[in-house]
C-alpha positions as CSV (number, residue, x, y, z in Angstrom):
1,X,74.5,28.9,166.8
2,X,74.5,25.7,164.9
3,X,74.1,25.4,160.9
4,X,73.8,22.7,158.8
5,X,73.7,21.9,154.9
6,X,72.3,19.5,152.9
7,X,72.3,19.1,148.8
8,X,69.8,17.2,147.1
9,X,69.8,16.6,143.4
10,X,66.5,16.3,141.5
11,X,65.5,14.5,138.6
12,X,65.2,16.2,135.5
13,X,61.6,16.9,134.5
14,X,60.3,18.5,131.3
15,X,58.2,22.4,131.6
16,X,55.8,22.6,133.9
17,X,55.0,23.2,137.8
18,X,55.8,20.0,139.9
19,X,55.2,19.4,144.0
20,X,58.5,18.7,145.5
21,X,57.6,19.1,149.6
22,X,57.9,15.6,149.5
23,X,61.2,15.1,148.0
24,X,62.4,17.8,150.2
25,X,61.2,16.9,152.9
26,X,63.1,13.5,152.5
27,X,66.4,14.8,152.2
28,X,66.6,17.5,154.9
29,X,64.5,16.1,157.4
30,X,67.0,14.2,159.7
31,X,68.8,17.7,159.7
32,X,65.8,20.1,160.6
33,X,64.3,17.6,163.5
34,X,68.2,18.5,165.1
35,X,66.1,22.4,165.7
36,X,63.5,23.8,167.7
37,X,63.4,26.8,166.3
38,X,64.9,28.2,162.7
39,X,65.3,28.8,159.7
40,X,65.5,26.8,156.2
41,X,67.0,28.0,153.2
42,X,65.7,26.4,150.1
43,X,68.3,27.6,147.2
44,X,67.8,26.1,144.0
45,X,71.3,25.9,141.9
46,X,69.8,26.0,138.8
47,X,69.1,29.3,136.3
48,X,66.0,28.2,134.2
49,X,64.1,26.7,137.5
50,X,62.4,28.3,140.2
51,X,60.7,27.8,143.7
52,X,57.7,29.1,145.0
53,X,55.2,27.8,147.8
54,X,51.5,27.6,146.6
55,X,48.7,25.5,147.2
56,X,49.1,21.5,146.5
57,X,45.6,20.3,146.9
58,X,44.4,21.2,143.7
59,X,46.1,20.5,140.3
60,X,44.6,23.0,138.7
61,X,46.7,25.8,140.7
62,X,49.8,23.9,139.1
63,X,48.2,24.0,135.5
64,X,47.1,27.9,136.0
65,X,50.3,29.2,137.3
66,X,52.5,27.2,134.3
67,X,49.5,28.9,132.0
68,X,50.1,31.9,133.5
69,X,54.2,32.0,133.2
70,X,54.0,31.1,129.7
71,X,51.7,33.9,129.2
72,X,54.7,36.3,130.5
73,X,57.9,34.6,129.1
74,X,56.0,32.6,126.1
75,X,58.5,30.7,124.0
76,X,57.2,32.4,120.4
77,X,59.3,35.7,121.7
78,X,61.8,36.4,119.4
79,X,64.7,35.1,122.4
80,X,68.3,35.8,121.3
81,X,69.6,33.2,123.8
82,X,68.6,29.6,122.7
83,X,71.6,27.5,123.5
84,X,69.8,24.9,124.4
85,X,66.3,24.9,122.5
86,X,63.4,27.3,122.1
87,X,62.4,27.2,125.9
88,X,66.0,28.3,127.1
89,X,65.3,31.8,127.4
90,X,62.0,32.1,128.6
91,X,63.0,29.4,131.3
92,X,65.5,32.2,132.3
93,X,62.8,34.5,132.2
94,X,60.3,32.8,134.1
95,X,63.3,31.8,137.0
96,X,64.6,35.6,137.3
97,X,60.3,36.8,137.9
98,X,59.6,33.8,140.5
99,X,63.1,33.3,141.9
100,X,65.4,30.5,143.5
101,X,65.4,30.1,147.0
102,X,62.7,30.4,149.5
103,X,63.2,30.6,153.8
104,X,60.5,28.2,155.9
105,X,60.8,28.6,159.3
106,X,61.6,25.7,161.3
107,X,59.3,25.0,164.3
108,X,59.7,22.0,167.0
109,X,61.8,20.1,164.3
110,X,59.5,20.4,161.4
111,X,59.4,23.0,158.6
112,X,56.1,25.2,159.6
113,X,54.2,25.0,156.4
């Protein structure tokens, strides 16, 4: 059975909930037309970041989930851990409740979104 890997670095962005399909997309996609069938492992190597798949249509699911992470992990909590400014902590926070990597199978050498 046949594996392959890619590693894709993105550009740093500021809080908030961003689309990336499109930047993923670019760098795996010469590797996942090689399948018929399959399975993608998106891992994100990062501790205060997170994946998820949701709706893209409609920026207002973007601007309603960030409203409703900081209403879990808000950045007024009294956070021991602020190495690197006041939304350190709840960025871990918010990365350990939505999580890291997500698995999209692969059908007929396109991710089956």
């Amino acid at each position: 059975m046949p594996w392959s890997q890619v590693t894709h670095t993105f550009q740093a962005r500021s809080k908030g909930c961003y689309l990336v399909t499109n930047d993923v997309l670019k760098a795996i996609e010469s590797e996942v037309r090689k399948y018929k069938i399959g399975m993608c492992n998106l891992f994100l190597q990062h501790t205060s970041a997170s994946l998820c798949l949701n709706e893209n249509v409609c920026r207002e699911v973007r601007e309603d989930l960030t409203m409703a992470l900081d209403h879990i992990a808000p950045e007024s909590l009294p956070y021991k851990h602020t190495d690197e400014g006041p939304d350190d902590a709840c960025g871990h926070v918010k990365c350990a409740v939505m999580g890291v990597s997500l698995d999209i199978p692969i059908r007929d050498g396109k991710l089956a979104l």
